[in-house]
C-alpha positions in Angstrom: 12.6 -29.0 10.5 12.9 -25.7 8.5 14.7 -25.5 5.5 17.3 -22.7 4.5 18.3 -21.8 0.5 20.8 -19.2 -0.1 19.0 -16.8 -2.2 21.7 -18.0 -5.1 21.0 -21.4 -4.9 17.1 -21.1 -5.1 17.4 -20.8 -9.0 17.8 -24.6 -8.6 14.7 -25.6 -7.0 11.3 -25.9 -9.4 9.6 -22.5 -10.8 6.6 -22.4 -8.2 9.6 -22.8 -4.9 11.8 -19.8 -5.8 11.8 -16.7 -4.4 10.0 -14.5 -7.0 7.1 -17.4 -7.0 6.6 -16.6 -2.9 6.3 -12.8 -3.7 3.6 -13.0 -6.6 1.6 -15.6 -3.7 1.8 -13.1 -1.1 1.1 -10.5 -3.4 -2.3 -12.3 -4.3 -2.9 -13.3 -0.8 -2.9 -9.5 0.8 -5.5 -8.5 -1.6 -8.0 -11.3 -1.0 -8.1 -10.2 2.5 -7.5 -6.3 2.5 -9.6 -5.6 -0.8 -12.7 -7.8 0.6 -12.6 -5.7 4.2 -12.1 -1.9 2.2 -14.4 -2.9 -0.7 -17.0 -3.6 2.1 -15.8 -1.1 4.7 -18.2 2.3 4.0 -21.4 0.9 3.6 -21.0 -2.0 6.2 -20.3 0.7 8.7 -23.0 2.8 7.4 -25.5 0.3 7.8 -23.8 -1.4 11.2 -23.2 1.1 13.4 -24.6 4.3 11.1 -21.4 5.8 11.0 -20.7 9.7 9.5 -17.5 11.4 8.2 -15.6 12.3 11.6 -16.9 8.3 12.8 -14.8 6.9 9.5 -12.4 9.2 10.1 -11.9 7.9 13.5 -11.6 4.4 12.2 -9.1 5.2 9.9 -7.1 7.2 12.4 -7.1 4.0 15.0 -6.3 1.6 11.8 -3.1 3.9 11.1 -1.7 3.5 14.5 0.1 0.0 13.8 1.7 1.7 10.8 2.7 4.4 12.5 4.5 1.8 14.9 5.9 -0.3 12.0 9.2 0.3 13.3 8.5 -2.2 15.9 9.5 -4.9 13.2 12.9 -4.1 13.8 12.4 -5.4 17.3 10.6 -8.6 16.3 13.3 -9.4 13.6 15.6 -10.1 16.3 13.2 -13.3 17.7 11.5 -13.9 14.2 12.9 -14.6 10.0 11.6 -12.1 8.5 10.0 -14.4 5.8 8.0 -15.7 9.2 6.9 -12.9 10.3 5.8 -11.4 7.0 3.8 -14.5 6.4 2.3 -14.4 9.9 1.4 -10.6 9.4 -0.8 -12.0 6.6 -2.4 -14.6 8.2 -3.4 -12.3 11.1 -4.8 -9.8 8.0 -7.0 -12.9 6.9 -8.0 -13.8 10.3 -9.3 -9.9 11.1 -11.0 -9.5 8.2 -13.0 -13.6 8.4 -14.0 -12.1 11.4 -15.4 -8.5 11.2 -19.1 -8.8 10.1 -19.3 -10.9 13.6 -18.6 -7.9 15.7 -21.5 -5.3 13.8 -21.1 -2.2 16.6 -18.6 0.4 17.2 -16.6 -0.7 19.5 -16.0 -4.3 17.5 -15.4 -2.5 14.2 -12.8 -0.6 15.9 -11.0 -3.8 17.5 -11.1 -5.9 14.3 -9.7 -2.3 12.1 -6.8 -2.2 14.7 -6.2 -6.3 14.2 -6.1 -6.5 10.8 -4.1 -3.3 10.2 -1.6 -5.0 12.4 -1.2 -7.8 10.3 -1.5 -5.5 6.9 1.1 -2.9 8.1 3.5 -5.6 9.4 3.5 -7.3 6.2 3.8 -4.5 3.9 6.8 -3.3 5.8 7.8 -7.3 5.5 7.1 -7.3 1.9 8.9 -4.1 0.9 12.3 -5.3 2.6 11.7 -8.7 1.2 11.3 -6.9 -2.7 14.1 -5.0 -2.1 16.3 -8.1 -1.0 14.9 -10.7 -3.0 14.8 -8.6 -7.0 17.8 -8.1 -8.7 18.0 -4.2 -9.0 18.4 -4.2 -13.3 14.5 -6.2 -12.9 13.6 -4.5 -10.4 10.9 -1.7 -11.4 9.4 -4.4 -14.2 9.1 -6.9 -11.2 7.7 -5.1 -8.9 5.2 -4.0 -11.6 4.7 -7.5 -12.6 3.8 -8.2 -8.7 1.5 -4.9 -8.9 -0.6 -6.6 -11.7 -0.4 -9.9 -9.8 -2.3 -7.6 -7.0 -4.5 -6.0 -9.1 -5.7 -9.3 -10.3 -6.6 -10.8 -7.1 -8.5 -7.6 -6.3 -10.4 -7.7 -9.4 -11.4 -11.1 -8.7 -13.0 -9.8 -5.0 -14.7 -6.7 -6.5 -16.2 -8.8 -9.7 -17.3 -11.8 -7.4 -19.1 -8.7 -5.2 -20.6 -7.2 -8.2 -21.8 -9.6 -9.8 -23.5 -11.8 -6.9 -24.2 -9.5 -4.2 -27.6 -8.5 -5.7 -28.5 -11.8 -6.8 -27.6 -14.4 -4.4 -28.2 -11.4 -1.7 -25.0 -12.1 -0.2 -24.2 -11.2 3.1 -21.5 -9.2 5.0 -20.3 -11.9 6.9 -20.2 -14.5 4.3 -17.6 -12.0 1.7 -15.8 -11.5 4.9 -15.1 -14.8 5.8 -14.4 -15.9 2.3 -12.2 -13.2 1.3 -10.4 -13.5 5.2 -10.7 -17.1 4.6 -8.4 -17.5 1.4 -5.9 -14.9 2.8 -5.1 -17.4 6.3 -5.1 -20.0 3.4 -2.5 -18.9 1.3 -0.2 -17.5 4.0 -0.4 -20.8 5.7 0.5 -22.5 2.8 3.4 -20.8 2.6 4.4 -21.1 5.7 4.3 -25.0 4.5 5.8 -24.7 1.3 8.7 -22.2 1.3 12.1 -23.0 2.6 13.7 -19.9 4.4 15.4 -17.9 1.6 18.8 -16.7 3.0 19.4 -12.9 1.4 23.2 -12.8 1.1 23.4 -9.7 3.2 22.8 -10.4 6.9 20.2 -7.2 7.7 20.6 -4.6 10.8 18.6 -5.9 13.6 18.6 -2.2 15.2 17.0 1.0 13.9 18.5 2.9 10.8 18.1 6.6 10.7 20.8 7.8 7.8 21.2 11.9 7.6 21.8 10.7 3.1 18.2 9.1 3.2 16.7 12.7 4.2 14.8 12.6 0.9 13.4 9.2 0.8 12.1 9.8 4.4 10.6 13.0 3.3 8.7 11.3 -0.1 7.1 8.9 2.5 6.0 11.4 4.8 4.6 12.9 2.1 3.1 10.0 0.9 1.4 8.9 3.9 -0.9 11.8 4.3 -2.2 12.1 0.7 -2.9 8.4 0.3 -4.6 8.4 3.6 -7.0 11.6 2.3 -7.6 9.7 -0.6 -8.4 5.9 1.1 -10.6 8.0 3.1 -12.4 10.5 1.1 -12.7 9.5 -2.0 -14.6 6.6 -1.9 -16.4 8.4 1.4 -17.5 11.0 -0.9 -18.8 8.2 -3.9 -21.4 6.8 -0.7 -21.9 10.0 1.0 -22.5 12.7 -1.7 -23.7 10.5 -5.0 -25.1 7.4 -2.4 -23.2 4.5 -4.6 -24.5 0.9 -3.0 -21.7 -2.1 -2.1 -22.1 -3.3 -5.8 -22.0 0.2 -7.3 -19.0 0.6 -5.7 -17.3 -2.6 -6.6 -18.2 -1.8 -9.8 -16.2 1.5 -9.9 -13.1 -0.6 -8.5 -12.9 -3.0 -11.2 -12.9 -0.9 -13.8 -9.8 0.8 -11.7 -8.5 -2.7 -11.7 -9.0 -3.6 -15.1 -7.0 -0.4 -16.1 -4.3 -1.4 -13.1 -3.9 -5.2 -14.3 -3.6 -4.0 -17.6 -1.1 -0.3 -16.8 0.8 -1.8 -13.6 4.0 -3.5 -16.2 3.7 -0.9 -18.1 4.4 1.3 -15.3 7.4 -0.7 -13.8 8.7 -0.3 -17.6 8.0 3.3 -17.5 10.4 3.5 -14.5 13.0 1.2 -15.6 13.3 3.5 -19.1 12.8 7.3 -18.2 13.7 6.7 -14.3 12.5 7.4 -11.0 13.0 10.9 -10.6 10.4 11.3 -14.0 8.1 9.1 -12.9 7.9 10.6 -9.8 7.6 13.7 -10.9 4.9 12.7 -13.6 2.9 11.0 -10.8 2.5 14.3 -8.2 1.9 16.8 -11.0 -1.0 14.3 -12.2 -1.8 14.3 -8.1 -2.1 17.7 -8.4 -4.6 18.2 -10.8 -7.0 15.1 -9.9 -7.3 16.3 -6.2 -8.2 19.8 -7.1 -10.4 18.3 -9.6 -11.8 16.5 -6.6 -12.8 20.0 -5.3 -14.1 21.0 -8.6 -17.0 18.1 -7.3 -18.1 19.7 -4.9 -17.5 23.9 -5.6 -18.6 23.1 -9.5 -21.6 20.4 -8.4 -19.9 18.0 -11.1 -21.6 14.6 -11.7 -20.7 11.5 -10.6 -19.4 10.2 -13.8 -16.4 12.7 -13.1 -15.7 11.3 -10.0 -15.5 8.1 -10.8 -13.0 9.2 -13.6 -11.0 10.6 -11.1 -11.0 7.9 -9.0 -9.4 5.7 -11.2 -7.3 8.0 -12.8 -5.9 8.8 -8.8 -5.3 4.6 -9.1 -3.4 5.0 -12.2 -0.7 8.0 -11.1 -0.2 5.9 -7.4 1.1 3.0 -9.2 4.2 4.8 -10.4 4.8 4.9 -6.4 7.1 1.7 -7.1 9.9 4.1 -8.1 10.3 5.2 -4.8 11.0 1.4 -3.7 13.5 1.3 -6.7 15.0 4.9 -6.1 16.0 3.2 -2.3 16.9 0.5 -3.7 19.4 2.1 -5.7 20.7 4.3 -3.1 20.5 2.1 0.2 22.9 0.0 1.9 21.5 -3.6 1.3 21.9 -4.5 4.6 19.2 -1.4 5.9 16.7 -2.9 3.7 14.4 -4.1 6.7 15.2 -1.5 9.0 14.7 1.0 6.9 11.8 -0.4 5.4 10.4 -0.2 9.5 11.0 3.7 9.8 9.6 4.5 6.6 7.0 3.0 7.3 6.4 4.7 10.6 7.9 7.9 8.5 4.9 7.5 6.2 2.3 6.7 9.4 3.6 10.0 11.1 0.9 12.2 8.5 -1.8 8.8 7.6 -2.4 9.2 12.3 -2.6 13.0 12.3 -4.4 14.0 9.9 -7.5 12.0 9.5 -9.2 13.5 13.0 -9.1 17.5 11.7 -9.8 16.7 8.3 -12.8 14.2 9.2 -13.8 18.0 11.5 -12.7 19.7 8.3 -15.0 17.8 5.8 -17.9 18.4 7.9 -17.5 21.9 7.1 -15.8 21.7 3.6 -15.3 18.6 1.6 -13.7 20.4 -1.0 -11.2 21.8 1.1 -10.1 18.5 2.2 -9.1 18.1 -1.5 -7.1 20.9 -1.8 -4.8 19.9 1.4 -4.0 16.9 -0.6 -3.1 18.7 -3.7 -1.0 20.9 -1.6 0.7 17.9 -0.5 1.0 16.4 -3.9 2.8 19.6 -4.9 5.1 19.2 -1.9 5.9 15.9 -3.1 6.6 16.9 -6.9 9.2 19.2 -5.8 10.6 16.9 -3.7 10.7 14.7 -6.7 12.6 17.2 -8.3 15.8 16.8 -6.2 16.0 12.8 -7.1 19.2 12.9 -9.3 19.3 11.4 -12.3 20.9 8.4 -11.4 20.8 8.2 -8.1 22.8 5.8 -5.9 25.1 5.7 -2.8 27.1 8.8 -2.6 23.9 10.2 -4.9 20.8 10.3 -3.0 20.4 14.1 -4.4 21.1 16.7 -6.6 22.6 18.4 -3.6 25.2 15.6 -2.7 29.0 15.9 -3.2 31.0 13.2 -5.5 32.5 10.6 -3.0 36.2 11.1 -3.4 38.1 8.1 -4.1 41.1 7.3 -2.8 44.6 7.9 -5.2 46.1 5.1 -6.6 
C-alpha cells in the first residue's frame, strides 16, 4: 500500500528517505541515461545511418516535439502523483536509451529519439515543479546548485567510463547504451520502491495556468529554448563535423566541462542567492553573447579546435546560472501553479527548440557561422529581458514595470 508523508513531517524519517535525498537520486539517475544517449548520439548516427547536418537536425526537431507538448502533464496529473509520474518519465528515459543501438537505421533512431525525449521532457517538467515545491525558497539557489553538481557528477562518471575504455576494451554502442539505459530504469525503479509519496502542503492546479504577471518568465523560456537547442545541436555537430573529434575525443571534451561544472555548479547557486537573479541572469546572456559569436569567429577566422573546445565549456559554465530563473519563479509564483506552470513553460520553451532546428539545419548547410550569430542574437534578446527582473522580485513584483499592490487601510 503506498505511503503518504506531509512534506513537514519527512524531517523525521532517516537522511537517505526525505525529500531532498529523492531529488539528488533522480538527479543522478537522469544523467546516466540522457548523458550516455547524447554523449554517443553524433557519431553513432554518423556511422549508423551516415547522417549530415539537416538529418541531425531532423532528429533533434522530432526529439523536441514531446517538450513542446509538456503541457500535457497537466492532464496526466489529474490520474497520476506527480512524484509517480516523474519517476515513471525516468524509467521510460532509461528504457529508450538501453534500447537504441538495437534499432541502427533511420527510421529506429527516430522512434527511440521521440521515446526517450518523452520520458526526459516529462520528467524535467516533473522535476522542476517537484524543486520548486519540495526546497525551502532561503536554500533554494544553493540547493538546486548542490543538485546541479549532483548531475554533473553522474555525467562525469558516463563520459570518463567512455573515455577511458572505449578504445581499449573496444566497447560497443549497444553495450554503453544498455548500461547507461540500464542504471537509469534502476534507480527510478528503486524509487518507486523506496519513497513514500511526499505530500507538498499546497494542493497544485490540476488545470492549465497562463498568468498575464508571469509575461516575463514565459518570455526568458522562450528565449531559452531556442538558444539551448542551437547549442545541443551545433556545437558538438560542429566538434565531429568540422575538426572530426571521435566518441572518445569527444567524451573527453565533456568531462573536462564536467570537472569545471561539478566543481562551479554550488558556487553558482551561491552566486544567485548573494548578488540575485536578475545579475546572474544578466551575467549569463552577456557571456552568451560573446561565446556564440566567438563560435562564428571558428568558422569566418578558421580558429583551431583548441578554441572550440574552450568555448564549449565555457557555454556550460554561463548555462548553469540558468537555476535563477527557477528561483526568480519561485519567488514570484503562486505555490500552488508550480506544476502547471512548470507544464507551459515547458512547452513555452519547446515553442523555439521545434521550429528552429529544420531552417537552421538548411541554414548551416550554407553558413555555419551564421547559425551562431542567430543565437547570439537571441542571447541578447534574453539579457535585456533580464534587465526588467526587479531587484527583488516577488508576487505583486514580477517586473520593474509592475505597480505596488495596495493594501488595504487599517
Amino acid at each position: 500500500m503506498a505511503q503518504f508523508v506531509a512534506l513537514s513531517d519527512a524531517q523525521q524519517m532517516p537522511p537517505w528517505r526525505r525529500p531532498i535525498a529523492l531529488l539528488f537520486l533522480m538527479a543522478v539517475a537522469m544523467p546516466l541515461g540522457f548523458s550516455t544517449w547524447n554523449a554517443l548520439l553524433n557519431n553513432f548516427v554518423k556511422e549508423a545511418a551516415q547522417f549530415d547536418g539537416f538529418d541531425i537536425s531532423a532528429l533533434h526537431f522530432l526529439r523536441e516535439i514531446p517538450g513542446f507538448l509538456a503541457v500535457g502533464v497537466i492532464l496526466l496529473l489529474l490520474f497520476f502523483r506527480e512524484q509517480w509520474l516523474g519517476l515513471a518519465s525516468l524509467a521510460l528515459l532509461g528504457i529508450a536509451t538501453a534500447l537504441t543501438a538495437q534499432f541502427p537505421f533511420y527510421g529506429g533512431i527516430m522512434v527511440l529519439t521521440i521515446l526517450s525525449s518523452i520520458g526526459f521532457h516529462y520528467y524535467e517538467t516533473v522535476n522542476q515543479s517537484l524543486q520548486l515545491q519540495w526546497l525551502p525558497k532561503d536554500r533554494a539557489p544553493q540547493m538546486l546548485g548542490w543538485l546541479l553538481s549532483a548531475g554533473s557528477a553522474a555525467t562525469f562518471c558516463v563520459y570518463f567510463v567512455i573515455l577511458l575504455l572505449w578504445k581499449p576494451f573496444g566497447l560497443s554502442y549497444n553495450t554503453l547504451y544498455m548500461i547507461g539505459g540500464g542504471l537509469c530504469l534502476v534507480i527510478a525503479l528503486f524509487a518507486m520502491l523506496a519513497y513514500p509519496n511526499f505530500e507538498a502542503p499546497h494542493p497544485q492546479t490540476k488545470k492549465m495556468v497562463l498568468r498575464k504577471r508571469y509575461w516575463l518568465y514565459y518570455a526568458l523560456q522562450f528565449m531559452a529554448g531556442g538558444r539551448r537547442q542551437i547549442f545541443m545541436i551545433f556545437a558538438g555537430w560542429m566538434m565531429v563535423e568540422k575538426f572530426g573529434f571521435e566518441v572518445h575525443e569527444i567524451a573527453g571534451l565533456y568531462l573536462i566541462n564536467l570537472v569545471i561544472n561539478i566543481i562551479a555548479a554550488p558556487f553558482l547557486g551561491q552566486i544567485v542567492a548573494r548578488f540575485g537573479e536578475r545579475n546572474a541572469l544578466v551575467f549569463e546572456y552577456a557571456g552568451l553573447v560573446c561565446v556564440f559569436v566567438a563560435y562564428a569567429g571558428v568558422y569566418f577566422l578558421n580558429w583551431g579546435f583548441a578554441v572550440a573546445a574552450a568555448l564549449y565549456v565555457l557555454d556550460h559554465i554561463f548555462f548553469g546560472l540558468a537555476l535563477a530563473l527557477k528561483t526568480y519563479f519561485q519567488k514570484v509564483g503562486d505555490p500552488r501553479d508550480m506544476a502547471p506552470t512548470a507544464a507551459v513553460a515547458f512547452t513555452i520553451n519547446h515553442i523555439a527548440a521545434v521550429a528552429l532546428p529544420l531552417p537552421l539545419g538548411l541554414l548551416w548547410l550554407a553558413s555555419p557561422a551564421a547559425v551562431f550569430l542567430v543565437a547570439a542574437g537571441m542571447a541578447a534578446i534574453s539579457l535585456i529581458l533580464a534587465l526588467m527582473i526587479p531587484r527583488h522580485p516577488e508576487p505583486g513584483n514580477e517586473t520593474i514595470f509592475s505597480r505596488p499592490v495596495p493594501t488595504a487601510a487599517e
